[in-house]
N, CA, C and O atoms as CSV, one atom per row, in Angstrom:
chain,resi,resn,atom,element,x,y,z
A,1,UNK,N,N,-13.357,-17.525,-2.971
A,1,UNK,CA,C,-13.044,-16.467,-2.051
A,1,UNK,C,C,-12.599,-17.110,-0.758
A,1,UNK,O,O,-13.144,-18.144,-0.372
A,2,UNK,N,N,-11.604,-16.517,-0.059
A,2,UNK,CA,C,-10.987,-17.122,0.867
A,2,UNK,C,C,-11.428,-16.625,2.016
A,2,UNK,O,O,-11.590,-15.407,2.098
A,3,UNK,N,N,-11.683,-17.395,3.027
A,3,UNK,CA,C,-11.735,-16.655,4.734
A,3,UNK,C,C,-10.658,-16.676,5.375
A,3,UNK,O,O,-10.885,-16.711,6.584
A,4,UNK,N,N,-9.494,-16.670,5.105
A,4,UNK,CA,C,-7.977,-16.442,5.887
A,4,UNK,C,C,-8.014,-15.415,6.315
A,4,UNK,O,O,-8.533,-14.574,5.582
A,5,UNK,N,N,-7.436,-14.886,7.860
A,5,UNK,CA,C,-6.888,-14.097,8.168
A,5,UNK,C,C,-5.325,-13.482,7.451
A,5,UNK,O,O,-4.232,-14.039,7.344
A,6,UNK,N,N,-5.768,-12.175,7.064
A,6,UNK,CA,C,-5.047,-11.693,6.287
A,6,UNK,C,C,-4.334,-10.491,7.289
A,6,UNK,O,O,-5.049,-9.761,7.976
A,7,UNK,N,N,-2.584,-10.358,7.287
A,7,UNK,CA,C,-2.038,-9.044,8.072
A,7,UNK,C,C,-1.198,-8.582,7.417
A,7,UNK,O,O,-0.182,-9.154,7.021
A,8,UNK,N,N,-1.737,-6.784,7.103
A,8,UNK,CA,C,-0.651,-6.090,6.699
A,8,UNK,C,C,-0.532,-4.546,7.124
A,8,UNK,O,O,-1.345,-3.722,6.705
A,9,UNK,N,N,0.263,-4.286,7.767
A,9,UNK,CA,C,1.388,-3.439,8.613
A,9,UNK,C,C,0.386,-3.171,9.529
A,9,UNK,O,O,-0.310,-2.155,9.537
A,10,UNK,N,N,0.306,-4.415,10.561
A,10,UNK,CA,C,-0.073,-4.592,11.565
A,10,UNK,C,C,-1.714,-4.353,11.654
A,10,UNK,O,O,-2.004,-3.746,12.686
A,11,UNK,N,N,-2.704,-4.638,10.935
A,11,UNK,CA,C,-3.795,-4.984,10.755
A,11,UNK,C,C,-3.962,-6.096,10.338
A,11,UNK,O,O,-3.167,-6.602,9.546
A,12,UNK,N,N,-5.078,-6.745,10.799
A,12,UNK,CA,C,-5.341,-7.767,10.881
A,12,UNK,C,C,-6.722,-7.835,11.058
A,12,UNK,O,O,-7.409,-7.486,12.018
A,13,UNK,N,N,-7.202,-8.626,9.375
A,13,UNK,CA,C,-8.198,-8.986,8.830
A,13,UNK,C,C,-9.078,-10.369,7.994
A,13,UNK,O,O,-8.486,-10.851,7.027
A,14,UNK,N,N,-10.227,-10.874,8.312
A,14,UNK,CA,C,-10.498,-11.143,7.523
A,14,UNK,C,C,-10.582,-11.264,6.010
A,14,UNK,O,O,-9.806,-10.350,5.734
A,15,UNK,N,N,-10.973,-11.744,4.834
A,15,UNK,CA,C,-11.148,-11.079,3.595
A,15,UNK,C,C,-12.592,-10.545,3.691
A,15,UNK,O,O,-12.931,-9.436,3.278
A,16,UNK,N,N,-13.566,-11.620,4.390
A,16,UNK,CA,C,-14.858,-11.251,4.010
A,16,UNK,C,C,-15.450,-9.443,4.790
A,16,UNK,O,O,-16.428,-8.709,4.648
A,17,UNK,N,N,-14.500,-9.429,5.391
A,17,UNK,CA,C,-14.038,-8.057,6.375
A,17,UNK,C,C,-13.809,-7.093,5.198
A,17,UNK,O,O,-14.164,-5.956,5.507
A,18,UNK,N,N,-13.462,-7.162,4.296
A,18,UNK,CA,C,-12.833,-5.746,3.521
A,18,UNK,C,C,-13.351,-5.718,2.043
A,18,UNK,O,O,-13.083,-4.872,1.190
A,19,UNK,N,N,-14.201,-6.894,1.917
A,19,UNK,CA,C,-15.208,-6.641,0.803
A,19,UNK,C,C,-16.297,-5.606,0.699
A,19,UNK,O,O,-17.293,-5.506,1.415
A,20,UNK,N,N,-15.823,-4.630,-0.622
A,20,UNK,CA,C,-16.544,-3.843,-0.664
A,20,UNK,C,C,-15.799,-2.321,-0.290
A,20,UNK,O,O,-16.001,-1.251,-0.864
A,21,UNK,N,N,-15.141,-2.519,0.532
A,21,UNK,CA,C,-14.088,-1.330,0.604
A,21,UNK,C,C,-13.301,-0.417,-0.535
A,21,UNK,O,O,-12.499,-0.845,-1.365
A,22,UNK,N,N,-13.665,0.721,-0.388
A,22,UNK,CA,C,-12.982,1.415,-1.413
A,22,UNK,C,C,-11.393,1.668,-1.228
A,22,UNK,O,O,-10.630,1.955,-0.305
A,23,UNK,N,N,-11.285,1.295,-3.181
A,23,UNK,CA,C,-9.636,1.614,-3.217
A,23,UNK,C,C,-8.900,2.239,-3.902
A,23,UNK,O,O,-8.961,2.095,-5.123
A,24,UNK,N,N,-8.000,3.107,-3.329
A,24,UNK,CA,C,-7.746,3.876,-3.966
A,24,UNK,C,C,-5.654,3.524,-4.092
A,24,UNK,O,O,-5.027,2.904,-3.234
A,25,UNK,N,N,-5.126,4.052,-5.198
A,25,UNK,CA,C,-3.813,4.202,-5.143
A,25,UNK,C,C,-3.175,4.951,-4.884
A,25,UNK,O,O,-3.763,5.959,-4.492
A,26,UNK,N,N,-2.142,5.007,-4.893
A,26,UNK,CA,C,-0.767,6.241,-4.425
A,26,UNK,C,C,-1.155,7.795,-4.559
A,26,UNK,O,O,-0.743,8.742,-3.889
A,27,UNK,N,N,-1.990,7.777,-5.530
A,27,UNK,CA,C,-2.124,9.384,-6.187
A,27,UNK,C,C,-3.426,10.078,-5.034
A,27,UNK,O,O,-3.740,11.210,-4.669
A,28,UNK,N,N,-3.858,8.820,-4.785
A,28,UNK,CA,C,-5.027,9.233,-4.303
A,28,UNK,C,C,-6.472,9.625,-5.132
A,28,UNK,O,O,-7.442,10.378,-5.054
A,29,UNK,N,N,-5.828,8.447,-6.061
A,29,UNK,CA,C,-7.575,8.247,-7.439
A,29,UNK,C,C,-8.080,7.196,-6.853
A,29,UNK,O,O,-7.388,6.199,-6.640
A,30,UNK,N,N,-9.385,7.278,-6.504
A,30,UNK,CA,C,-10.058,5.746,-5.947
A,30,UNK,C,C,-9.953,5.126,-7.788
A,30,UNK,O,O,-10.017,5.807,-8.811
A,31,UNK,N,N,-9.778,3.641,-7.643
A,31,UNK,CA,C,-9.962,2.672,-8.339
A,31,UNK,C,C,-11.016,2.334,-8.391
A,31,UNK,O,O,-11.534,2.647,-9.463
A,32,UNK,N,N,-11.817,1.675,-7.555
A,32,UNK,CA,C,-13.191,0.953,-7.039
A,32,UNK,C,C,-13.112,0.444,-5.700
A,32,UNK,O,O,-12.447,0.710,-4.699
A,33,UNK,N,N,-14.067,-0.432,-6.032
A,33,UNK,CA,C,-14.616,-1.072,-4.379
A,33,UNK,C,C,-14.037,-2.219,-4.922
A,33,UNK,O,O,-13.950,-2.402,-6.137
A,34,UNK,N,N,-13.535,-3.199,-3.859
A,34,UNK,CA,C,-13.127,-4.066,-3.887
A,34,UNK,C,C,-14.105,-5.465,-3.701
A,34,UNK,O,O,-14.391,-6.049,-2.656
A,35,UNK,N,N,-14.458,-5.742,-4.937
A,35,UNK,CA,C,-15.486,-6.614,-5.737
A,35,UNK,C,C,-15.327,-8.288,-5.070
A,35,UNK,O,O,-16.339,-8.881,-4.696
A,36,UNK,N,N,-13.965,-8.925,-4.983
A,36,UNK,CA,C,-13.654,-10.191,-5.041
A,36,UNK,C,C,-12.475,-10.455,-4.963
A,36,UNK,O,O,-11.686,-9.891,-5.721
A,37,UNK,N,N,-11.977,-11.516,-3.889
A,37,UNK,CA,C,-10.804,-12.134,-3.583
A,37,UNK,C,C,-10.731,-13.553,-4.106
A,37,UNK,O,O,-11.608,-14.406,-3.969
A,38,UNK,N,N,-9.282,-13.726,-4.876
A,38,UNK,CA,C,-9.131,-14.921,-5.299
A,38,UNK,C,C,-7.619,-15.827,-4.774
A,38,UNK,O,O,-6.568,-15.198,-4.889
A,39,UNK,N,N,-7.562,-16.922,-4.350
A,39,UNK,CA,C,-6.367,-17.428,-4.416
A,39,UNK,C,C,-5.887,-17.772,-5.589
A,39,UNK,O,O,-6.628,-18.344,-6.389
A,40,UNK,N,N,-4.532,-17.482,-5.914
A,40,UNK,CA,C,-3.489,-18.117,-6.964
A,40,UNK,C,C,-2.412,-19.244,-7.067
A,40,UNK,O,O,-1.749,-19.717,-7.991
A,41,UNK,N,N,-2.564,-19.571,-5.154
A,41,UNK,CA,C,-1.897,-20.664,-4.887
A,41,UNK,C,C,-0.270,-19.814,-3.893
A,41,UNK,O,O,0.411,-20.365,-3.028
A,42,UNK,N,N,-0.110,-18.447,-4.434
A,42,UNK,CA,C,1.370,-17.889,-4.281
A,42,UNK,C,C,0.230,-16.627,-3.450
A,42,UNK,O,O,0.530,-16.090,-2.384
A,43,UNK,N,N,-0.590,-16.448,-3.932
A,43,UNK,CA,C,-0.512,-14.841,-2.835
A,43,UNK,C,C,-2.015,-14.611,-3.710
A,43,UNK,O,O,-2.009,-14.708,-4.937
A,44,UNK,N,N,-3.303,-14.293,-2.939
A,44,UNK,CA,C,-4.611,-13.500,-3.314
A,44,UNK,C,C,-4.509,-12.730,-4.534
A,44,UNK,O,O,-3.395,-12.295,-4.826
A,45,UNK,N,N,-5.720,-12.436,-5.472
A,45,UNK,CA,C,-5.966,-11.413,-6.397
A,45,UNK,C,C,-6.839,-11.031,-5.908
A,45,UNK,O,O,-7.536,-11.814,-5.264
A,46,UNK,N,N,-7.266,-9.331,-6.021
A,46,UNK,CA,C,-7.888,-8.675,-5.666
A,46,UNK,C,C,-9.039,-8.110,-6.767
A,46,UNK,O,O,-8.284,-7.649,-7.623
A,47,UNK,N,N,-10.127,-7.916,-7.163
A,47,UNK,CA,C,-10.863,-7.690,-8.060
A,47,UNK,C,C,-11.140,-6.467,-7.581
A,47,UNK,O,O,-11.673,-6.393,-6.474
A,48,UNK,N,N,-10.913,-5.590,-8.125
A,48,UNK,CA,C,-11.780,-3.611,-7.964
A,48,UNK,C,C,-12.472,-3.488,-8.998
A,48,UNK,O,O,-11.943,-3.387,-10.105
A,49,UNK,N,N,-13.616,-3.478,-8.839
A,49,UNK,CA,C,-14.327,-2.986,-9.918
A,49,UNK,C,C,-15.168,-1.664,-10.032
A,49,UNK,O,O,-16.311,-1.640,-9.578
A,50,UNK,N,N,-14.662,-0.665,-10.579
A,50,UNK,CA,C,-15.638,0.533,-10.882
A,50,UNK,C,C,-16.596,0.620,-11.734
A,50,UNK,O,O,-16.844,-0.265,-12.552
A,51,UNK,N,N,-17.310,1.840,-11.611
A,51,UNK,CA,C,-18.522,1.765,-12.577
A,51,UNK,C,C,-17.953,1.516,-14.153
A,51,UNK,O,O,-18.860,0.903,-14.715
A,52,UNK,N,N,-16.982,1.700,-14.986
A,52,UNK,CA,C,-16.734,1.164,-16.186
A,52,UNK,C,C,-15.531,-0.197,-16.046
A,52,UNK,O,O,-15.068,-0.613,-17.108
A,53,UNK,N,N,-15.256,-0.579,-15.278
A,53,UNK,CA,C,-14.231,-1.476,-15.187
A,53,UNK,C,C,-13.675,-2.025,-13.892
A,53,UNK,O,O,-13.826,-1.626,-12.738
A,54,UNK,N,N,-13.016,-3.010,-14.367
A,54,UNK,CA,C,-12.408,-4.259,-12.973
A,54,UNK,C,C,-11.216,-4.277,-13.450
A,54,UNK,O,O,-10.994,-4.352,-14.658
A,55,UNK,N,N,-10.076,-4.194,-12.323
A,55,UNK,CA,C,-8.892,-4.570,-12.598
A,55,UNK,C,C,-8.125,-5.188,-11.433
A,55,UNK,O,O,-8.396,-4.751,-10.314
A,56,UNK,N,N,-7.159,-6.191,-11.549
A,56,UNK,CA,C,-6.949,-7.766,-10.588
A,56,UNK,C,C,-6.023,-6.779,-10.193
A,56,UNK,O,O,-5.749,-5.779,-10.856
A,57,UNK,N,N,-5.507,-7.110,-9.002
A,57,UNK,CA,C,-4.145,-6.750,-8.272
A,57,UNK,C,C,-3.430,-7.631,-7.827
A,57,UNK,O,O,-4.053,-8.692,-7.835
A,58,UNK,N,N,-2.217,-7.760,-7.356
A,58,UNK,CA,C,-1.976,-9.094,-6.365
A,58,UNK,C,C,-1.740,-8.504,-5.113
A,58,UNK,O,O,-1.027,-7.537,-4.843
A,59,UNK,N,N,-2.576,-9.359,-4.227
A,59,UNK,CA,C,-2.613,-8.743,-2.787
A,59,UNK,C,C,-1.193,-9.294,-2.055
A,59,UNK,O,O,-0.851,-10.260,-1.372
A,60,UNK,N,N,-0.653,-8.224,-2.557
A,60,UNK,CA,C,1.291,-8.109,-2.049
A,60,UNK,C,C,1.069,-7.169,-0.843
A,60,UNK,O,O,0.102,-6.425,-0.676
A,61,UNK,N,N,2.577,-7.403,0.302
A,61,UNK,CA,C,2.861,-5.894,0.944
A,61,UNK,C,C,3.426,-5.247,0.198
A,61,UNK,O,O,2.932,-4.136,0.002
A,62,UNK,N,N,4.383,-5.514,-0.376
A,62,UNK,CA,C,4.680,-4.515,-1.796
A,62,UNK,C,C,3.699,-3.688,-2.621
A,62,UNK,O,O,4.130,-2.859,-3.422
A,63,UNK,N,N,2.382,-3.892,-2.448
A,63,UNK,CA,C,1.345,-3.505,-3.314
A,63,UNK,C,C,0.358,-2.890,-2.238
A,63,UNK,O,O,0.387,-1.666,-2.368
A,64,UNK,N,N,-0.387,-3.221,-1.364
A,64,UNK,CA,C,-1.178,-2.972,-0.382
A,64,UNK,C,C,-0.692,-1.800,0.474
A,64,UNK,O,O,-0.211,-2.446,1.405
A,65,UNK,N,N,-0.577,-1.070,0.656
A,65,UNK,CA,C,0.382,-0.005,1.746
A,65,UNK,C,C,-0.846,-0.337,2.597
A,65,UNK,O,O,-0.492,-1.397,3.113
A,66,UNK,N,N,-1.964,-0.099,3.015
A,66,UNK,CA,C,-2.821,0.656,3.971
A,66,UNK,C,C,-3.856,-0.634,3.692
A,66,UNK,O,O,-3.805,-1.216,2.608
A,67,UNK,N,N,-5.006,-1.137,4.969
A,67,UNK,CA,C,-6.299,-1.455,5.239
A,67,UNK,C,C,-6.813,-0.452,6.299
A,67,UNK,O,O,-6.538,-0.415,7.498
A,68,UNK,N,N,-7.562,0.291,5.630
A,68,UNK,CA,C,-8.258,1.163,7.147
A,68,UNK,C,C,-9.435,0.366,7.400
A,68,UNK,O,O,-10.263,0.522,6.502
A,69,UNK,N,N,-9.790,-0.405,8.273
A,69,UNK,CA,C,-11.001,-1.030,8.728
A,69,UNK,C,C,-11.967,-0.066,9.309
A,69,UNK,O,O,-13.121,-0.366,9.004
A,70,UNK,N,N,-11.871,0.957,10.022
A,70,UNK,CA,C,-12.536,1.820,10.235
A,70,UNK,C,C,-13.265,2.911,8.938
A,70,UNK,O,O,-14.446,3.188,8.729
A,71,UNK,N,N,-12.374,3.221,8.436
A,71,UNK,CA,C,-12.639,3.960,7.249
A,71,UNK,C,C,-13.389,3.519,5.681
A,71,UNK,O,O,-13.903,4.213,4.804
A,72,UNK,N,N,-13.173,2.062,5.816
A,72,UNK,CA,C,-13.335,1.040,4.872
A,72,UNK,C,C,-12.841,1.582,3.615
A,72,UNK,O,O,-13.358,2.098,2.625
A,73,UNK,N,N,-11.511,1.251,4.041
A,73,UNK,CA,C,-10.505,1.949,2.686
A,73,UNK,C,C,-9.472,1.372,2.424
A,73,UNK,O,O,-8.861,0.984,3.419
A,74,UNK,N,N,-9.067,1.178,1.559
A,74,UNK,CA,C,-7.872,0.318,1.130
A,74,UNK,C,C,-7.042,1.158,-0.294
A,74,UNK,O,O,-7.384,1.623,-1.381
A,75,UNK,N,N,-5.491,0.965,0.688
A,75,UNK,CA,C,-4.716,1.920,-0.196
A,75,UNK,C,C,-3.653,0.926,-1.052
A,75,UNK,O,O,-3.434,-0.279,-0.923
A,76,UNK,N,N,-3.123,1.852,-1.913
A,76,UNK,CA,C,-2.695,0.464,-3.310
A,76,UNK,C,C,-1.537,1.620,-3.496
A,76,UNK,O,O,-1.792,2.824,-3.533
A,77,UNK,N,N,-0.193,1.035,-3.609
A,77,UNK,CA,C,0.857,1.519,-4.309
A,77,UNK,C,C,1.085,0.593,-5.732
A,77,UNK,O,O,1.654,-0.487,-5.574
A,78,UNK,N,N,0.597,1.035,-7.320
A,78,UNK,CA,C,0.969,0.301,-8.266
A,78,UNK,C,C,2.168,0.733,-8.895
A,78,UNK,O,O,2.566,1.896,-8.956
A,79,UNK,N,N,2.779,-0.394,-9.411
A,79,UNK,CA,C,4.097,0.294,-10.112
A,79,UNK,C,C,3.896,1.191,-11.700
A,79,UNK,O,O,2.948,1.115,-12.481
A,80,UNK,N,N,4.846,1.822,-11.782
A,80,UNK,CA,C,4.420,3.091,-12.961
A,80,UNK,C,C,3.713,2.157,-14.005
A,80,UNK,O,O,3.985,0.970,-13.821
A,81,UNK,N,N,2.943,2.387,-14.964
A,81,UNK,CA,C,2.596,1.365,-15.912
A,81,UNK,C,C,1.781,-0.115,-15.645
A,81,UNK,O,O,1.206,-0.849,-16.448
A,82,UNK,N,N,1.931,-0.202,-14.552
A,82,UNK,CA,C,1.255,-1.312,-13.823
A,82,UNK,C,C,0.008,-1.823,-14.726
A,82,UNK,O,O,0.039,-3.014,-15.035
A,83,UNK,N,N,-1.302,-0.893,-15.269
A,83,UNK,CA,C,-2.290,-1.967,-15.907
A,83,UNK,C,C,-1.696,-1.848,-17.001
A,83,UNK,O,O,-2.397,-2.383,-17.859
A,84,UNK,N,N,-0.425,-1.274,-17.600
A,84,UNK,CA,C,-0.123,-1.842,-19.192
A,84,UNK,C,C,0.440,-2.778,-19.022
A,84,UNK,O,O,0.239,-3.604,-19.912
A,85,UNK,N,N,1.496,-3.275,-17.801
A,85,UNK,CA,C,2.010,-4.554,-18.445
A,85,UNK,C,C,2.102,-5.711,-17.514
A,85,UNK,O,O,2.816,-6.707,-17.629
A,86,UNK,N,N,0.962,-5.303,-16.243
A,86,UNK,CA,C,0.459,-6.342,-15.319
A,86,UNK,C,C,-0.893,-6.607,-14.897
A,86,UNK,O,O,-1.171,-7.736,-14.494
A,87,UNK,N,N,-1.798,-5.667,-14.943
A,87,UNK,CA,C,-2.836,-5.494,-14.853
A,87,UNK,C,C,-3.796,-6.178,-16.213
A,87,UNK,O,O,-3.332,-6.581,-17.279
A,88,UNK,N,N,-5.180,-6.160,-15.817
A,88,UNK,CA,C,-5.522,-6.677,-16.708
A,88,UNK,C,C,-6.942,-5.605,-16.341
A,88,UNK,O,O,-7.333,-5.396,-15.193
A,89,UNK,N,N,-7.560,-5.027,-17.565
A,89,UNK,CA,C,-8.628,-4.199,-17.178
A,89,UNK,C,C,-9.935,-4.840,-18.128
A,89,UNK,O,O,-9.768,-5.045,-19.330
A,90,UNK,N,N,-10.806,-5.031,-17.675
A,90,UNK,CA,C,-12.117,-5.089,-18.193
A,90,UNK,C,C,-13.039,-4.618,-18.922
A,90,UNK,O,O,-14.078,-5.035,-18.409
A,91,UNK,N,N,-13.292,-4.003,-19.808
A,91,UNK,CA,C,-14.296,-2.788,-20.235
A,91,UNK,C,C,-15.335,-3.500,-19.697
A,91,UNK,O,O,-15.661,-4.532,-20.283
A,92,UNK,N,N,-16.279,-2.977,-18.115
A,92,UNK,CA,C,-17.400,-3.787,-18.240
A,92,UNK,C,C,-19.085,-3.434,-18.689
A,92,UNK,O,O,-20.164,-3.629,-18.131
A,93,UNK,N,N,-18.605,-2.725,-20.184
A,93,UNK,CA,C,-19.984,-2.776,-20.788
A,93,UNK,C,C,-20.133,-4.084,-21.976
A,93,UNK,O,O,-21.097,-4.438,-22.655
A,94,UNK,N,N,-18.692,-4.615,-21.878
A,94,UNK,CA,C,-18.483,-5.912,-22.598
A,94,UNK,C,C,-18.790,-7.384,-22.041
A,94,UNK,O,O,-18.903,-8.443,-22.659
A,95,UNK,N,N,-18.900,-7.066,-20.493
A,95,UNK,CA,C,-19.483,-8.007,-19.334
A,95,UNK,C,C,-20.461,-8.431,-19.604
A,95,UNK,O,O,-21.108,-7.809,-20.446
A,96,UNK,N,N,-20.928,-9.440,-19.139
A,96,UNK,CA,C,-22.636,-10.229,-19.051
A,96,UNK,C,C,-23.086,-9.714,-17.496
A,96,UNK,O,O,-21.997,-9.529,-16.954
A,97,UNK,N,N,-23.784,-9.501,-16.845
A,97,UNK,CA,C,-24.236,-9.170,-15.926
A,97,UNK,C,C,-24.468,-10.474,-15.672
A,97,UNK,O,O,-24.760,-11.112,-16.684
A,98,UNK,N,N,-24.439,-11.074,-14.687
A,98,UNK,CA,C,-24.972,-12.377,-13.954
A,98,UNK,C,C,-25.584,-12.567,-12.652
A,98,UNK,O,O,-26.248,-13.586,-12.460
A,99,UNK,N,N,-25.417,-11.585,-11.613
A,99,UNK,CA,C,-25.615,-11.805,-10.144
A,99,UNK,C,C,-25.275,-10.224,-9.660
A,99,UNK,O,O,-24.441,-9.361,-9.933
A,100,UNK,N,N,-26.554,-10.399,-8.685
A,100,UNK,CA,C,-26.515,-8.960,-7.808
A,100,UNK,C,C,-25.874,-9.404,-6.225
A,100,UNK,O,O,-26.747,-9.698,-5.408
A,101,UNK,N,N,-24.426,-9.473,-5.736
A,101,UNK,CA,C,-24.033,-9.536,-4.417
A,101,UNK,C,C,-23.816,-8.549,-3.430
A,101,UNK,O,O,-22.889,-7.772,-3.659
A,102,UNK,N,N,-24.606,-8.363,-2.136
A,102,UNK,CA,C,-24.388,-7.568,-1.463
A,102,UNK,C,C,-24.233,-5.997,-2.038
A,102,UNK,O,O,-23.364,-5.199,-1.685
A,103,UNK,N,N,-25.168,-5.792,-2.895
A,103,UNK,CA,C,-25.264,-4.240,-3.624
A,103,UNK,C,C,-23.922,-3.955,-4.565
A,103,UNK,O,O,-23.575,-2.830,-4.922
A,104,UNK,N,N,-23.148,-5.351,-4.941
A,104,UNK,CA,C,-22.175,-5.213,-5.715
A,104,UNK,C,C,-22.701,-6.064,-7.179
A,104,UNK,O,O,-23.036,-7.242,-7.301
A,105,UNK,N,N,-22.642,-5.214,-7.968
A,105,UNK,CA,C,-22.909,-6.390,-9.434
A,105,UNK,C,C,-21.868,-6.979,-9.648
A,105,UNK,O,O,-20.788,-6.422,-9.846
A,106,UNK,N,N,-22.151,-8.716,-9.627
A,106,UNK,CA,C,-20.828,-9.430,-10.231
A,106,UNK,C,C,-21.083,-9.545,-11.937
A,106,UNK,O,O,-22.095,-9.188,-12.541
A,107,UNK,N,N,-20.194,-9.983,-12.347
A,107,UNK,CA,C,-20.096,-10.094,-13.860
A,107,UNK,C,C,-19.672,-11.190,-14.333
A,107,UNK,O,O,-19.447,-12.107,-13.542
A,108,UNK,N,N,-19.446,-11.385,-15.800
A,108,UNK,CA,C,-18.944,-12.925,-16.356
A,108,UNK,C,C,-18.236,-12.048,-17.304
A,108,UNK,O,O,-18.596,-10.871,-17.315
A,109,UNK,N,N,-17.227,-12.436,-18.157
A,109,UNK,CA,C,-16.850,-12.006,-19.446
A,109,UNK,C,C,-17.530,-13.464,-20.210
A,109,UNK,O,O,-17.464,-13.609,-21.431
């Protein structure tokens, strides 16, 4: 997990700042809370995990529209089809439970 200052459309954040924040997409369906940040070397993955599942994002401006720091909300434009043919989703009753963080359960596959 990274501590970079992260800015998008003119916010400006931490990561360890927006862990845990709920997210929702375009439609206005929350996804989850935002579980875990990863570097890829090219641009962050984002882990949301809801009560049945986790799914990665890439933390793009193309992808990110919104950080409300006040609101602790984070808005997501995905493209049509997005977890069929970029996304990757989890069933996490197939998870191992491993660690309780900050009132977030992490997981293992």
């Amino acid at each position: 997990m990274g501590s970079a200052t992260k800015s998008f459309k003119k916010s400006v954040w931490k990561v360890a700042d927006i862990l845990g924040f709920e997210v929702f997409d375009q439609d206005g369906a929350e996804l989850g809370l935002l579980a875990d940040v990863f570097s890829t070397g090219n641009n962050d993955v984002w882990t949301i995990k809801s009560k049945s599942e986790e799914l990665l994002i890439p933390a793009l401006k193309s992808i990110v529209t919104k950080v409300d720091l006040s609101g602790k909300r984070i808005f997501v434009s995905l493209p049509e089809g997005y977890s069929d043919t970029y996304g990757t989703k989890v069933k996490l009753e197939d998870a191992v439970v491993t660690d309780e963080f900050s009132g977030l359960i992490v997981y293992e596959d």
